[in-house]
C-alpha positions in Angstrom: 80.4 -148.0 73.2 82.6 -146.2 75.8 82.0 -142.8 77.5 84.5 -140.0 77.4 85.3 -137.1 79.8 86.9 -134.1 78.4 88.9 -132.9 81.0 90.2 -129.2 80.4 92.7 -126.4 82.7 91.9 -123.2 81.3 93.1 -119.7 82.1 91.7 -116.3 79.7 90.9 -118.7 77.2 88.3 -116.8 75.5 89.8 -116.4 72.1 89.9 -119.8 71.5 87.4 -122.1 73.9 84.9 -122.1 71.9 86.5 -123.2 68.9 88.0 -126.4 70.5 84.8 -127.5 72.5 82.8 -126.6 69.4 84.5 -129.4 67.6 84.4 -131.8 70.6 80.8 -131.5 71.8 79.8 -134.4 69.4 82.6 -136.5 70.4 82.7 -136.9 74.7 79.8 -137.6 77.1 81.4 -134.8 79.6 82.9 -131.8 79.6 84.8 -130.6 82.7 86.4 -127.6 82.6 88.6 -126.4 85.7 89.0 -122.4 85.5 92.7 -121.5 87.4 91.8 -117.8 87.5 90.1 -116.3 84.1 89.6 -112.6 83.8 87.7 -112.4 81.1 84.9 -114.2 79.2 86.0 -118.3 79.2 83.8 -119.3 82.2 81.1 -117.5 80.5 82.0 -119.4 77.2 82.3 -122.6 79.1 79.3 -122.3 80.4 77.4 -122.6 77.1 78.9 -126.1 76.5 78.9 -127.5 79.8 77.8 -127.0 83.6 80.4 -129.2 85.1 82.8 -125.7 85.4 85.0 -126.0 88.5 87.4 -123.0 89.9 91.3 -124.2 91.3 93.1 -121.8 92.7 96.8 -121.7 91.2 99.6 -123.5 93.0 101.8 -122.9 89.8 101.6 -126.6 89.6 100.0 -127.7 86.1 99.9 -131.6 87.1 98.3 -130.7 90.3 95.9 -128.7 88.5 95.4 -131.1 85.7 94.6 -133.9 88.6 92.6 -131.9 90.3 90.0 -132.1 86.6 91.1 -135.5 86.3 89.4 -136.4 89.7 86.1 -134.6 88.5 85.7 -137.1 85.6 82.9 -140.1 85.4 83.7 -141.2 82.2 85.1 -144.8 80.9 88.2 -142.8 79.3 89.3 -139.6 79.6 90.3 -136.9 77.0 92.8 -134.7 77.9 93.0 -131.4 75.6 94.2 -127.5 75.8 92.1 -125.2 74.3 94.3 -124.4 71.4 93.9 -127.6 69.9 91.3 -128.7 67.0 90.0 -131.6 65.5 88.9 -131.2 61.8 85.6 -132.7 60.7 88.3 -135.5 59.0 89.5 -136.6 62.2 86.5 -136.3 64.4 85.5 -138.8 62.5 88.6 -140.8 63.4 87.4 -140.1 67.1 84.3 -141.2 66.8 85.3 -144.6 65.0 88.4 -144.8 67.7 85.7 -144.8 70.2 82.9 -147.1 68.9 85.9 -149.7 68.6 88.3 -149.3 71.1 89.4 -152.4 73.0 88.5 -152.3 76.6 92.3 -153.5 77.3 93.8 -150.9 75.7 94.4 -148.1 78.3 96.2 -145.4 76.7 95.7 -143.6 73.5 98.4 -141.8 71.4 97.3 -139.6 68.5 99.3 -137.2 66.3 99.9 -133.7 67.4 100.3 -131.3 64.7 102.0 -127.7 63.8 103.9 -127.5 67.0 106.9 -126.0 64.8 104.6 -122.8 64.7 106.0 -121.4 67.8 108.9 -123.8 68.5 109.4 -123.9 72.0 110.4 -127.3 73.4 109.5 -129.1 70.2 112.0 -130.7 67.2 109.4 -132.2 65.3 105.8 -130.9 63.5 104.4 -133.9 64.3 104.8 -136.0 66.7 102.4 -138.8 68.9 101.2 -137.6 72.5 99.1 -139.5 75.0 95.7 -138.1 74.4 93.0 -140.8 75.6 93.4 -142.4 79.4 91.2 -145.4 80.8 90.0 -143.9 84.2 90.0 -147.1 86.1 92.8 -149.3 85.0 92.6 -153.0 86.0 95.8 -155.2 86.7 95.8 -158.7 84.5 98.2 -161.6 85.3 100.1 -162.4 81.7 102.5 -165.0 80.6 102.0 -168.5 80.8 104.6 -169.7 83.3 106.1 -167.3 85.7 103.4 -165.3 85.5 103.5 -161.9 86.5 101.5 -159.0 86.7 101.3 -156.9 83.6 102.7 -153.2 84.9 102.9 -151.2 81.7 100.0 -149.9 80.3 98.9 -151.0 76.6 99.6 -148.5 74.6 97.6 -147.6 71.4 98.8 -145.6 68.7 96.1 -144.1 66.4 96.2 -141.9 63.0 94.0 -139.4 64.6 95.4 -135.7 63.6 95.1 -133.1 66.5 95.9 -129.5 65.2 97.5 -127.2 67.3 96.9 -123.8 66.5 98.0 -121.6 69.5 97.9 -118.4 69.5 101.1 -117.1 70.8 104.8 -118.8 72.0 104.3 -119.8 75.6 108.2 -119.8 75.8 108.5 -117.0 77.8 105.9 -118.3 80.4 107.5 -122.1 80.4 111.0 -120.6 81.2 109.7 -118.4 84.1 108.2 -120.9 85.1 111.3 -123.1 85.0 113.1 -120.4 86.7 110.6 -120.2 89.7 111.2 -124.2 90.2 114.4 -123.9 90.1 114.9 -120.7 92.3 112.9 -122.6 95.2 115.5 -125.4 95.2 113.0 -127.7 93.6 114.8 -130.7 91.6 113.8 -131.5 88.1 113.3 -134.8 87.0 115.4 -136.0 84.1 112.2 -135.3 81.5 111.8 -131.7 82.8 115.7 -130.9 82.5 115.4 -131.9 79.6 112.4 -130.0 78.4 114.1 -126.6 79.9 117.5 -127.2 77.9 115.7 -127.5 75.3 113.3 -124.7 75.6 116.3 -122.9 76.5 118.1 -123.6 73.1 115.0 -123.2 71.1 113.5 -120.3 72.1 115.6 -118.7 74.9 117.0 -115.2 74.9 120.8 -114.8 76.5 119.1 -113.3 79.9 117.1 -116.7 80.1 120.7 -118.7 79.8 122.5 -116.8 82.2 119.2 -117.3 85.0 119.5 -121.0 83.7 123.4 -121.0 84.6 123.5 -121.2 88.1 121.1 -124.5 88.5 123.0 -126.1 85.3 126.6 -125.1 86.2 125.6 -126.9 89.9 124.2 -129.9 88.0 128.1 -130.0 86.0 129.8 -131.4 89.1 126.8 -133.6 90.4 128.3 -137.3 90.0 125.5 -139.0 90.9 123.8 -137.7 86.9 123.2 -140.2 84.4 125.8 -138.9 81.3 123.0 -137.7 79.1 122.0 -135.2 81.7 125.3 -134.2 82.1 125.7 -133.3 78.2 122.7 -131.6 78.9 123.6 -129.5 81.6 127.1 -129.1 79.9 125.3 -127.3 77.2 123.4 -124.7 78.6 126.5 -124.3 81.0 129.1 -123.7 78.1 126.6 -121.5 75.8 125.8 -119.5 79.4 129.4 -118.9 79.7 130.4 -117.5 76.2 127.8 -115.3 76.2 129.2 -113.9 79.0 132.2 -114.0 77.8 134.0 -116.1 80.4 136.1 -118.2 78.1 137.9 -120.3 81.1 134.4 -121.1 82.2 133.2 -122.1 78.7 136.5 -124.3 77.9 135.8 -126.2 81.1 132.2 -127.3 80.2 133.2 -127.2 76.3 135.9 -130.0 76.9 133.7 -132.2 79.5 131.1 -132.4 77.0 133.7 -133.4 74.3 135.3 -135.8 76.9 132.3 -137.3 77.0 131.2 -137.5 73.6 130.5 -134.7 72.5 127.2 -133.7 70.5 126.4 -130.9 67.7 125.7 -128.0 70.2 128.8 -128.3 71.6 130.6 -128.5 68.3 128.6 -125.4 67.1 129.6 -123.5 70.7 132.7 -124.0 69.9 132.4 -122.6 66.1 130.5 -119.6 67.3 133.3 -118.9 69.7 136.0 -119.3 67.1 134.3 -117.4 64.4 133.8 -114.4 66.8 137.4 -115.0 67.5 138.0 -114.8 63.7 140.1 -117.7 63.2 138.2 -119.6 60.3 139.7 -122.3 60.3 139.0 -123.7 63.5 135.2 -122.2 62.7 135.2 -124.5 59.9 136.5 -127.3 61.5 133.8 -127.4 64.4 131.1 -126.7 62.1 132.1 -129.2 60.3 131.8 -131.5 63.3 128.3 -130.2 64.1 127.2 -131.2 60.8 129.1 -134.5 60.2 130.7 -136.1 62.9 127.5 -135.4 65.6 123.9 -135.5 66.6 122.0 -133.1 68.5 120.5 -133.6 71.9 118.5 -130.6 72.3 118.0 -128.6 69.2 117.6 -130.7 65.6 118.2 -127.6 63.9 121.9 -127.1 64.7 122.5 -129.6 61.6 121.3 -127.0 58.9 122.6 -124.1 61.4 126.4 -125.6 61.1 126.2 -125.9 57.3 124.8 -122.3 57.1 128.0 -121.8 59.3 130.0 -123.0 56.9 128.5 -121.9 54.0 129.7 -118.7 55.7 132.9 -119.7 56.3 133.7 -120.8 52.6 132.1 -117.5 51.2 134.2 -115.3 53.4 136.7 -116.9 52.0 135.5 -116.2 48.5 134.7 -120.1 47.6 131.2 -118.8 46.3 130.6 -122.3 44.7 131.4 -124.2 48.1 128.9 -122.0 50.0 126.0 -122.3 47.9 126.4 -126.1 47.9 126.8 -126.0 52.2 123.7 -123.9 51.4 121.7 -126.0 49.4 121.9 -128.6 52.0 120.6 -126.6 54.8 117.9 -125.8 53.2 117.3 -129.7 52.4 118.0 -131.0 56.1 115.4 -127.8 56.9 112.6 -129.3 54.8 113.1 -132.7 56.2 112.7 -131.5 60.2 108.6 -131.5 59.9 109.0 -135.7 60.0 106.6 -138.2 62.4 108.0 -138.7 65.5 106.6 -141.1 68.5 107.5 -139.6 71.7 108.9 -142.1 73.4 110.7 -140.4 76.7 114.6 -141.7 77.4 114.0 -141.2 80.8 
C-alpha cells in the first residue's frame, strides 16, 4: 500500500484545523503543516496532530509557499488540502480504498470538491473535480509501439471521492487584493489567472474592485499579441468598468469589440443594464434577450437566469404580468440546474 503526505499552508486557522486533520489522521502517513504567520492558536492545534510543523515567511506567493511544504514531504503521494475542507466518514472510506488500490502509474488524482457555491467567488459550479492526490517522484515511460515517444502528460485519475468544503467566510475580498497587488507591480497574469480575476470580479466584486481592475484590463484591450478568449475577457471587465463609471464612449468601444468578436452573455447583459438605466425597454429586452438565447457565458453562468429576470422585468413594466412570470419560472429552473458536476479541465 502507498504512503501519503498531507501537505498543508495554514494561516489563523484555529477555527477549523482541527476539524480537517481530525478526519485525515487515519488516512496519510505524514502530516506537514507549514505555518505563513498564525497569531493565534493553529500551531498549537497543529502540534497535537503532528510534529513536522514548519514556519514560511510570506512572500504573498501561495505556490511558493505551497512548494516550499511540498519539498518537506517523504511520502509515495502527496495530499494536498486547506483547512476548510472535510472528508465524511463515507468518503474516508473512499480514501482509504483509493489508496490500498491505487495504480503505481497513475500520478495524479482528481476528486470532487463540494459546496463551493456557498461563498461564490471564482466558482460556477457546486461541484466540480480538482487535483487532490500527486505522485512525488514521477517516472518518464517510453509509449507507443512504433515512433515511440516519451509519455509527457501525466495519467490522470478521476475518483468519486466527495471533499466538502465548508469555509468559513468569502475569501473574495482577499483574492482580489491580492489580484490587485500583482497587477499593481507590473506582474503579468497567465491566461488561467486572468481568467480566475474576471471572474472573481464578476462573481463577487464590488464596483470599487472593477474600476482598480480597469486600468490592467483596459491595457490588455489593445494587446494584439492575446489569444481572443482573453480578449472577450478583458473586454468584459473593461466595458462593465466603464458604465459604472459612466463613460459611455468608453463602454461602446469595448461593448462593440466584444460583439465584433463574438460576443457572449455578459456583454449582452452590459448592454441591457445600460439601456434599461437609459429607460428605453425595448432595446433592454432585446439584449436580454440575447444574453439568454442567442449566447453563453465566459465568466459568470448565472447571467442566463439574470437576463430572464431582466426580462421578466421588462414584460411586467410593461404590464404583460403573464409573460413575466413565465421569463420568471425559467430563472428559477436554469438556477436549480447551476449546482451540476463539472471536471475542471483548464482552456488554457
Amino acid at each position: 500500500m502507498i504512503s501519503i503526505s498531507l501537505c498543508m499552508i495554514v494561516k489563523n486557522e484555529e477555527k477549523v484545523l482541527g476539524r480537517c486533520l481530525s478526519c485525515l489522521c487515519g488516512l496519510v502517513d505524514e502530516m506537514v503543516i507549514v505555518d505563513t504567520g498564525s497569531s493565534d492558536r493553529t500551531k498549537e492545534i497543529a502540534a497535537q496532530y503532528t510534529d513536522k510543523i514548519y514556519d514560511f515567511q510570506w512572500v504573498d506567493d501561495f505556490a511558493a509557499a505551497r512548494n516550499f511544504a511540498f519539498s518537506k514531504a517523504s511520502g509515495d503521494y502527496i495530499y494536498s488540502a486547506d483547512a476548510d475542507e472535510i472528508l465524511d466518514k463515507a468518503n474516508q472510506e473512499r480514501f482509504l480504498l483509493l489508496k490500498e488500490n491505487i495504480m503505481p502509474e497513475i500520478e495524479i488524482v482528481q476528486m470532487y470538491y463540494c459546496n463551493q457555491l456557498k461563498y461564490s467567488s471564482v466558482y460556477n459550479y457546486d461541484r466540480e473535480y480538482r487535483p487532490k492526490l500527486f505522485k512525488r517522484f514521477r517516472t518518464f515511460t517510453w509509449i507507443d509501439p512504433i515512433h515511440e515517444t516519451v509519455r509527457t502528460q501525466p495519467l490522470v485519475f478521476d475518483s468519486d471521492i466527495e471533499i466538502i468544503h465548508e469555509q468559513e467566510e468569502s475569501h473574495a475580498k482577499r483574492d482580489l487584493a491580492a489580484f490587485e497587488r500583482l497587477c499593481g507591480r507590473g506582474g503579468q497574469l497567465s491566461g488561467r489567472l486572468l481568467e480566475l480575476y474576471a471572474r472573481e470580479l464578476f462573481l463577487a466584486g464590488e464596483e470599487e474592485d472593477f474600476l482598480r481592475a480597469e486600468p490592467y484590463f483596459a491595457k490588455m484591450c489593445g494587446e494584439e499579441d492575446r489569444p481572443e478568449g482573453e480578449w472577450m475577457e478583458a473586454f468584459c471587465v473593461a466595458a462593465r468598468a466603464a458604465r459604472l463609471r459612466g463613460d459611455i464612449p468608453g463602454f461602446y468601444k469595448y461593448a462593440m469589440k466584444a460583439v465584433a468578436c463574438g460576443s457572449c452573455a455578459e456583454i449582452c447583459l452590459e448592454l441591457a443594464y445600460y439601456y434599461e438605466g437609459a429607460a428605453d425597454e425595448e432595446e433592454a429586452a432585446a439584449w436580454f434577450y440575447n444574453a439568454a438565447f442567442e449566447t453563453e457565458s465566459i465568466l459568470d453562468i448565472r447571467c442566463g437566469e439574470k437576463a430572464l429576470l431582466g426580462l421578466a422585468g421588462c414584460y411586467r413594466r410593461a404590464g404583460l404580468k403573464e409573460d413575466a412570470k413565465e421569463y420568471e419560472r425559467m430563472a428559477e429552473e436554469k438556477a436549480a440546474g447551476r449546482g451540476e458536476d463539472r471536471k475542471l479541465r483548464s482552456r488554457k
